[in-house]
PATI-555528 format. One record per residue (C-alpha): y, x, z. Coordinates in Angstrom, 3 decimals, padded with zeros to 6 digits, always signed. Last residue first. Example, Ala and Ser with C-alpha at 12.3 -4.5 7.8 and 13.67 -1.06 7.14 Angstrom:
<zakols>
{{-001.060,+013.670,+007.140}}
{{-004.500,+012.300,+007.800}}
</zakols>
This chain:
<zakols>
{{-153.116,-021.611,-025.232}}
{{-151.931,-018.637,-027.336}}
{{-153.668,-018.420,-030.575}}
{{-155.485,-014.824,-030.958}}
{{-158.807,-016.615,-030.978}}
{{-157.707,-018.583,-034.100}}
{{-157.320,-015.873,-035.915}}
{{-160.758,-013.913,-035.112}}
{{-162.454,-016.964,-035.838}}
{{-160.754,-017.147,-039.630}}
{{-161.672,-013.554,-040.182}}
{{-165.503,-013.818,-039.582}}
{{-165.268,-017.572,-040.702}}
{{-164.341,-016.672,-044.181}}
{{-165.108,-020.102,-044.173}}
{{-162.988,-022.959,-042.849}}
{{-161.706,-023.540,-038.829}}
{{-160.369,-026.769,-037.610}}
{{-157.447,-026.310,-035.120}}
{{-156.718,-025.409,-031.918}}
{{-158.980,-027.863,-029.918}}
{{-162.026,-026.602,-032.185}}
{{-163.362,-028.359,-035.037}}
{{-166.020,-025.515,-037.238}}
{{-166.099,-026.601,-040.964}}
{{-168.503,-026.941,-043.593}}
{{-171.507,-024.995,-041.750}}
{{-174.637,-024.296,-043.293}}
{{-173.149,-020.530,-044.581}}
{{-172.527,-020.049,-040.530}}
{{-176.405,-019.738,-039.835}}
{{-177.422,-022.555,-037.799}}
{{-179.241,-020.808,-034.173}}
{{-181.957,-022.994,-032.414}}
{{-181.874,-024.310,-028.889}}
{{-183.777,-024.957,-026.431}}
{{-187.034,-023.596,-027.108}}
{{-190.237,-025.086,-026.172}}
{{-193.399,-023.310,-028.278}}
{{-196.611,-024.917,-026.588}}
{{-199.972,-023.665,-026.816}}
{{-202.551,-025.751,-026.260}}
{{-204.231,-025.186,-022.224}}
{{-205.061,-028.840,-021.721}}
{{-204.964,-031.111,-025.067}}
{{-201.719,-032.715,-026.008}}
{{-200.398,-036.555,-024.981}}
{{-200.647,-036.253,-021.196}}
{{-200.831,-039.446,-018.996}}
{{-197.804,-042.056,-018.841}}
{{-195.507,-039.528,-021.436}}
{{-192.017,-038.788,-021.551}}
{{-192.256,-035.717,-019.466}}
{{-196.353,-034.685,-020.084}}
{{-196.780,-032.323,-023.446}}
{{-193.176,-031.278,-024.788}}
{{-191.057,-031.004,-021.488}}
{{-194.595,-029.803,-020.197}}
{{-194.238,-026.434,-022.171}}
{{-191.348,-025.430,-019.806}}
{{-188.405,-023.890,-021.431}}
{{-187.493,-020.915,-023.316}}
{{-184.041,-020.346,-023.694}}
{{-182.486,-018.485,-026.389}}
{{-179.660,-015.647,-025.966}}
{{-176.979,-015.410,-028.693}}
{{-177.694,-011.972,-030.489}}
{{-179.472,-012.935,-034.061}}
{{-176.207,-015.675,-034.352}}
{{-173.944,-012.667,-035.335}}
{{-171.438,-010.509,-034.165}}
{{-171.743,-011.686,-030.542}}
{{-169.168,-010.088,-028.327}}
{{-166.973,-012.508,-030.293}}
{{-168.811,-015.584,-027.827}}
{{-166.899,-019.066,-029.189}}
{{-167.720,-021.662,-026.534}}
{{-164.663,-021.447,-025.602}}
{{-162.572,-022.283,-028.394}}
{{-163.988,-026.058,-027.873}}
{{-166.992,-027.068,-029.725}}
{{-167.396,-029.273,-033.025}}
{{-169.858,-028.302,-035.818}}
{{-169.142,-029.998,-038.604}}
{{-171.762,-030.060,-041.379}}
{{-170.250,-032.186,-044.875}}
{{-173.054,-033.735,-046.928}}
{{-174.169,-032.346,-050.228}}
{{-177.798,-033.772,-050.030}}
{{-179.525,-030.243,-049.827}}
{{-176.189,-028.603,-047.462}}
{{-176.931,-031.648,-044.883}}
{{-181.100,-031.304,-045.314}}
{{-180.089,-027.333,-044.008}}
{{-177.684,-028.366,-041.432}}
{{-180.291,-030.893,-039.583}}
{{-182.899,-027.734,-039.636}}
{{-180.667,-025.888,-037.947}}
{{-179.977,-028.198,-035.462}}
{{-183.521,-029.319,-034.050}}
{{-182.775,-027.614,-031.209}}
{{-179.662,-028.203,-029.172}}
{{-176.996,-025.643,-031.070}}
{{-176.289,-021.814,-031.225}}
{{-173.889,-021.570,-033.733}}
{{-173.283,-019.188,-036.682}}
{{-169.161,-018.282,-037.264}}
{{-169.099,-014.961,-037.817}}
{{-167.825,-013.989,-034.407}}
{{-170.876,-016.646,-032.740}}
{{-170.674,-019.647,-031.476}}
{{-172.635,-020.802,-028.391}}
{{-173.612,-023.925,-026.728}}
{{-172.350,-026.379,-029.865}}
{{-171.552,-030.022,-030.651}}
{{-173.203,-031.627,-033.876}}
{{-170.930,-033.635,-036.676}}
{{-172.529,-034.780,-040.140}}
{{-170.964,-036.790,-042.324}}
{{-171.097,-039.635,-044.789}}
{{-174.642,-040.444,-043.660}}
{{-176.428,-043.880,-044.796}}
{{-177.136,-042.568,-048.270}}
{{-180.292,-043.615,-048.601}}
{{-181.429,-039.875,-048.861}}
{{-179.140,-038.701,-045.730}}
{{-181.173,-041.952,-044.192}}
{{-184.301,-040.406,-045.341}}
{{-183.773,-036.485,-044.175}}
{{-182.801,-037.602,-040.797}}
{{-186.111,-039.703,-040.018}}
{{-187.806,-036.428,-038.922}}
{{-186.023,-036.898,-035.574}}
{{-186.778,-040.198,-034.561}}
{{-183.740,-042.071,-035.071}}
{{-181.515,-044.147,-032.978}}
{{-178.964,-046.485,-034.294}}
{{-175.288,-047.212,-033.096}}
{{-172.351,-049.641,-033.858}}
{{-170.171,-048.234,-031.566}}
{{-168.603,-050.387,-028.640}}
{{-167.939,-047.909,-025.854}}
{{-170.594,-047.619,-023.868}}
{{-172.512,-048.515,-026.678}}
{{-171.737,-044.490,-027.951}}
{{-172.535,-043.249,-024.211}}
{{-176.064,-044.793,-024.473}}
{{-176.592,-044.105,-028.119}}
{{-175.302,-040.502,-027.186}}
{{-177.681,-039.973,-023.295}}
{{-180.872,-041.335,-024.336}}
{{-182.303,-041.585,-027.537}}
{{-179.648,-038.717,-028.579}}
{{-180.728,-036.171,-025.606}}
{{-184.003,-037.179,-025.807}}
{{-185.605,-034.357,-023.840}}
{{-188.358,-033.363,-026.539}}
{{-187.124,-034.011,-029.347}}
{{-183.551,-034.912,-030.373}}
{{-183.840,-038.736,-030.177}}
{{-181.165,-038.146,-033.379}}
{{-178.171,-040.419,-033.348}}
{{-177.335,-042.901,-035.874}}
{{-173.665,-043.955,-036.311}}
{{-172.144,-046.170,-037.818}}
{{-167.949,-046.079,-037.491}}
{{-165.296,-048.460,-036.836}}
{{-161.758,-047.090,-036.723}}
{{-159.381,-049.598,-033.619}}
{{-157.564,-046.766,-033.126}}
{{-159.347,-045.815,-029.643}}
{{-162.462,-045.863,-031.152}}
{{-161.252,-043.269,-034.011}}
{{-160.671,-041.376,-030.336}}
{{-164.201,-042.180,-029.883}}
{{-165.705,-041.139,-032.885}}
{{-163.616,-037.678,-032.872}}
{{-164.776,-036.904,-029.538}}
{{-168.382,-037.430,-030.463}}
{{-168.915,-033.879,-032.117}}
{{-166.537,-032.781,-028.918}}
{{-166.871,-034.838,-025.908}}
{{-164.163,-037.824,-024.720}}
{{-164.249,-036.843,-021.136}}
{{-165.731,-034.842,-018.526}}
{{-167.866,-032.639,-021.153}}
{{-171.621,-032.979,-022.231}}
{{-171.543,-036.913,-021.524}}
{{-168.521,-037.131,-023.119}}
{{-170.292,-036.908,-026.329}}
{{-172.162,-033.413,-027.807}}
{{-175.397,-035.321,-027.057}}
{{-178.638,-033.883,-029.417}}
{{-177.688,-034.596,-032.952}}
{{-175.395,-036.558,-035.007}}
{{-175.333,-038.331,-038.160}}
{{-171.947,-040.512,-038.984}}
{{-172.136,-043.375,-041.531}}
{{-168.499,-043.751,-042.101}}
{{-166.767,-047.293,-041.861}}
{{-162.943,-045.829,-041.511}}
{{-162.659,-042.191,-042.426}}
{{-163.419,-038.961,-041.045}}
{{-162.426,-035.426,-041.327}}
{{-158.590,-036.169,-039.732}}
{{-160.796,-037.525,-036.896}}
{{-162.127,-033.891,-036.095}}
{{-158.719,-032.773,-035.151}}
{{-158.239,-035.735,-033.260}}
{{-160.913,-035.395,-031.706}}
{{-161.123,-031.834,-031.239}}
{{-157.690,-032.454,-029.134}}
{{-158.732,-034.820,-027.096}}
{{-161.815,-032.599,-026.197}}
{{-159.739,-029.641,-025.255}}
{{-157.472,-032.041,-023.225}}
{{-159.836,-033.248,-021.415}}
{{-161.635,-029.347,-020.961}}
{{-158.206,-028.615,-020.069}}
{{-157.785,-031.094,-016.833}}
{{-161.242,-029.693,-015.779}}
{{-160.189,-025.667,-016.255}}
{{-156.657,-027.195,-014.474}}
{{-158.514,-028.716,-011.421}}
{{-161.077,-025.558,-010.998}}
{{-157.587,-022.799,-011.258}}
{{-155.937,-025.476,-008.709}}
{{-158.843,-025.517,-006.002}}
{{-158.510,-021.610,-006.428}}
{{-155.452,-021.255,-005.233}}
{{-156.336,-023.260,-002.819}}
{{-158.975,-021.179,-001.588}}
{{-156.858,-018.105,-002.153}}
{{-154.267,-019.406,+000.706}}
{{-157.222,-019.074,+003.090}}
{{-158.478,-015.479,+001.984}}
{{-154.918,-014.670,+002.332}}
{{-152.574,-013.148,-000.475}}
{{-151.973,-009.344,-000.944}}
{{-152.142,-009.709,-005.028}}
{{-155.798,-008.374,-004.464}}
{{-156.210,-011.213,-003.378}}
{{-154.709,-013.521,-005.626}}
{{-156.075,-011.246,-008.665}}
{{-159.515,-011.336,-007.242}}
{{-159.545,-015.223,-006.965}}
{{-157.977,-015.655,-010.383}}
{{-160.592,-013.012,-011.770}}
{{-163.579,-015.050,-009.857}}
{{-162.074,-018.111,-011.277}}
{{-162.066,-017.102,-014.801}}
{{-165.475,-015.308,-014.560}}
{{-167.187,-018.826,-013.574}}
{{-165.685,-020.645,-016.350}}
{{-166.134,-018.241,-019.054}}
{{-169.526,-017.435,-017.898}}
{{-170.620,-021.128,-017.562}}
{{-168.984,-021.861,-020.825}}
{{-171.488,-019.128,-022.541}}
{{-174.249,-022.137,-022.577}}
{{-177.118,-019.896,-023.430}}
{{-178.481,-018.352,-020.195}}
{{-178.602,-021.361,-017.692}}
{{-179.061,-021.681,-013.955}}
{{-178.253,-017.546,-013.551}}
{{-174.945,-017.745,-013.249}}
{{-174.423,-019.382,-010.770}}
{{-176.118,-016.766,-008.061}}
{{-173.786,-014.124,-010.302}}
{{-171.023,-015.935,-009.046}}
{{-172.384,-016.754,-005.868}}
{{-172.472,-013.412,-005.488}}
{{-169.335,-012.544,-006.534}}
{{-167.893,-014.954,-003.975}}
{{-169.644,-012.521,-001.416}}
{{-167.852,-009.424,-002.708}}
{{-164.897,-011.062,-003.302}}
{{-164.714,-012.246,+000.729}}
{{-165.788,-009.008,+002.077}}
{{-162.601,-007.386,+000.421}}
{{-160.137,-009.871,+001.339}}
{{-161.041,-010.203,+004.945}}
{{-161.420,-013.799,+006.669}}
{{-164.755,-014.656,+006.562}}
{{-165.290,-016.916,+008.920}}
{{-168.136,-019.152,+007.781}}
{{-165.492,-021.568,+006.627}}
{{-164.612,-019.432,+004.228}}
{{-167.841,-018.451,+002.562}}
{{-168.267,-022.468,+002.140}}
{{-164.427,-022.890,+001.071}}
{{-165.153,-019.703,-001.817}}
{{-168.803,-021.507,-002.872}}
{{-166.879,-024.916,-003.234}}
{{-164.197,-023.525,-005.671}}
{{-167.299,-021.751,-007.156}}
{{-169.204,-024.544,-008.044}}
{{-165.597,-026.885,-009.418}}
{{-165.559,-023.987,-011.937}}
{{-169.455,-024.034,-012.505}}
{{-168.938,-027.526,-013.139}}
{{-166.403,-027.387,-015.603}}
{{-167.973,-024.697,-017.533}}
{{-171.335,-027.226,-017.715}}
{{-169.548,-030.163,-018.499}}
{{-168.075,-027.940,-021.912}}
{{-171.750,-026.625,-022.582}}
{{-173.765,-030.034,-022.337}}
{{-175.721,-030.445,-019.270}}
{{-175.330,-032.307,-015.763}}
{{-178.528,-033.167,-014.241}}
{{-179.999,-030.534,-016.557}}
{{-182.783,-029.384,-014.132}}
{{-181.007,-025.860,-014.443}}
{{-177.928,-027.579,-014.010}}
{{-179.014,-029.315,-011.397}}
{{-180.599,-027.070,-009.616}}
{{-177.798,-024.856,-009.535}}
{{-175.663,-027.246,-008.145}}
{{-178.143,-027.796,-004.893}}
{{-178.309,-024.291,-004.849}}
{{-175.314,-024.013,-004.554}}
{{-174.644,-026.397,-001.695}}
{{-172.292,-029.742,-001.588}}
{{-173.657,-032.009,-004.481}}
{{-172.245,-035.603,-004.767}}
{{-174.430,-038.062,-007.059}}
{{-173.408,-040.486,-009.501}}
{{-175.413,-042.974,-010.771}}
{{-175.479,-044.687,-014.059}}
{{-179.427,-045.970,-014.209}}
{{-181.843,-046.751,-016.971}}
{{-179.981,-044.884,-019.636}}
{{-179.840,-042.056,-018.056}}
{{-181.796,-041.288,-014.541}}
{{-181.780,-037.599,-016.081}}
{{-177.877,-037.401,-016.441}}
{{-176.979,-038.080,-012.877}}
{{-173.126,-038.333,-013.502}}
{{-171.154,-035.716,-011.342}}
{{-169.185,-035.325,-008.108}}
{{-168.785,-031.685,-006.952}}
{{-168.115,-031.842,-003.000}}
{{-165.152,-031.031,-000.896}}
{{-165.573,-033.387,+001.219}}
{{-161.967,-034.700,+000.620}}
{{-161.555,-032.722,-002.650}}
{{-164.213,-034.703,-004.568}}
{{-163.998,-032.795,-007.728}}
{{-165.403,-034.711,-010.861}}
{{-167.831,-033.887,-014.039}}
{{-168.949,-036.861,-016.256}}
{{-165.846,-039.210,-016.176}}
{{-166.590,-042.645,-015.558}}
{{-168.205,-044.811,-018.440}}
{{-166.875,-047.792,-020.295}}
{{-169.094,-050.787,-019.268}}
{{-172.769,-051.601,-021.292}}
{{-174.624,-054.349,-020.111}}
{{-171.667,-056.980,-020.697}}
{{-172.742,-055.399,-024.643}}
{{-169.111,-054.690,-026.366}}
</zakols>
């Protein structure tokens, strides 16, 4: 391994002596590794909005460890009654929220400790007692998210083997959880066994997720790793670089479409042209079966100078062009070879398998 590169911290922490949430600075990445300690809400919100921490998994964690703080803040203002006390933590819930509208971890995370806090309460504990009750719920959602990701790798690794050329896109590492990741979990766990992989990461267009955050993570821990522009997928899947294919997720669908960092879709569809297995790997979480289909999961739209100004010294398009930023795109389930979760890997009919594997007791 690179001197410059040392194995990395984990990406989401709880500082329970402040308390404070304690995460990596993800937009001074790859230049600097700083972590920063965020106390307010809307200090948290802004940086998941501003994706200072981002990745779906990282993001539930967060939002756990966000309302853990939220509960202490409303009780050290003196509120002391049960009732008063939900109703205000259910505003910072809903405050929460409202950073991001695609990553359905958020949700999960932030409605599983306002239910915990509403059952304790309503259970006839103290407002005081419920704030460590709800320090535990945060610590075990972040103590299962390693698991979770443990798990996928291993799962994942059984997919793999030695010396693969591995394509991935966006950051889906442990940079978008607290440890390990998901489509990079199983890289680093084959890491761990002393596997050796190549793998060339996507810049993923236009925050450089890949350029910036997976090469840098991958180094971290000793993989051979190349970056490539975007539109370069297609030729190394040509020269026959790629042996697989393995993105992360925000959103999964009943039928099995996922809601991925853009670019995705179009990834999956030069896979399924050059026969080349597309894994999609994403704890059981991030699978939504509201949604029937990928046509429901929510799309951001973010701001056009993402595309035109942030990576640039002096802007690169004309003034007042159009620009089309979404975050994500949706891969339609038939692009998919396999779907890795902590529980298991799931295989087409995904409409039934999903609904399986979501019965599985944790």
């Amino acid at each position: 391994m690179n001197d410059t590169f040392k194995k990395l911290p984990d990406t989401v922490m709880l500082d329970e002596s402040a308390p404070a949430l304690v995460i990596i600075d993800q937009t001074l990445l790859p230049t600097e590794l700083k972590l920063i300690s965020l106390y307010e809400q809307d200090e948290i919100w802004g940086a998941i909005k501003k994706l200072k921490v981002r990745g779906a998994p990282a993001i539930g964690v967060a939002a756990g460890i966000a309302l853990y703080l939220a509960a202490h803040a409303i009780y050290k203002k003196g509120v002391c009654d049960g009732t008063e006390f939900l109703c205000k933590l259910k505003e910072a819930k809903d405050y929460l929220a409202s950073s991001r509208p695609t990553a359905v971890n958020l949700f999960w995370a932030l409605d599983r400790m306002y239910k915990a806090a509403e059952l304790f309460i309503k259970g006839g504990g103290t407002v005081e007692a419920c704030i460590d009750r709800l320090c535990e719920e945060c610590k075990a959602i972040r103590d299962e998210d390693i698991a979770s990701s443990r798990a996928i790798g291993e799962y994942g690794l059984t997919l793999l083997k030695d010396g693969f050329g591995i394509l991935t896109h966006c950051n889906a590492g442990q940079l978008a959880t607290v440890r390990y990741g998901t489509a990079l979990a199983p890289i680093h766990v084959g890491r761990e066994k002393g596997m050796k992989f190549k793998v060339y990461c996507d810049e993923t267009r236009p925050l450089l997720q890949g350029a910036r955050l997976s090469s840098y993570e991958l180094m971290c821990d000793g993989v051979d790793t190349t970056v490539i522009c975007d539109n370069m997928a297609s030729q190394v899947m040509k020269d026959g670089k790629i042996q697989a294919v393995i993105v992360g997720a925000d959103r999964i669908a009943a039928n099995g479409d996922a809601a991925n960092k853009i670019g995705t879709s179009g990834v999956a569809i030069l896979a399924k042209y050059y026969g080349i297995p597309f894994y999609v790997a994403a704890p059981r979480s991030t699978i939504d079966v509201t949604l029937k289909s990928g046509e429901l999961i929510p799309i951001e739209q973010r701001k056009p100078d993402e595309v035109t100004e942030m990576w640039y010294e002096s802007r690169m398009a004309p003034q007042g062009v159009g620009v089309f930023n979404p975050a994500f795109d949706v891969t339609p389930n038939e692009l998919i070879t396999a779907i890795i979760t902590e529980c298991g890997i799931i295989k087409p009919n995904y409409t039934e398998n999903i609904a399986k594997i979501m019965e599985v007791k944790k």
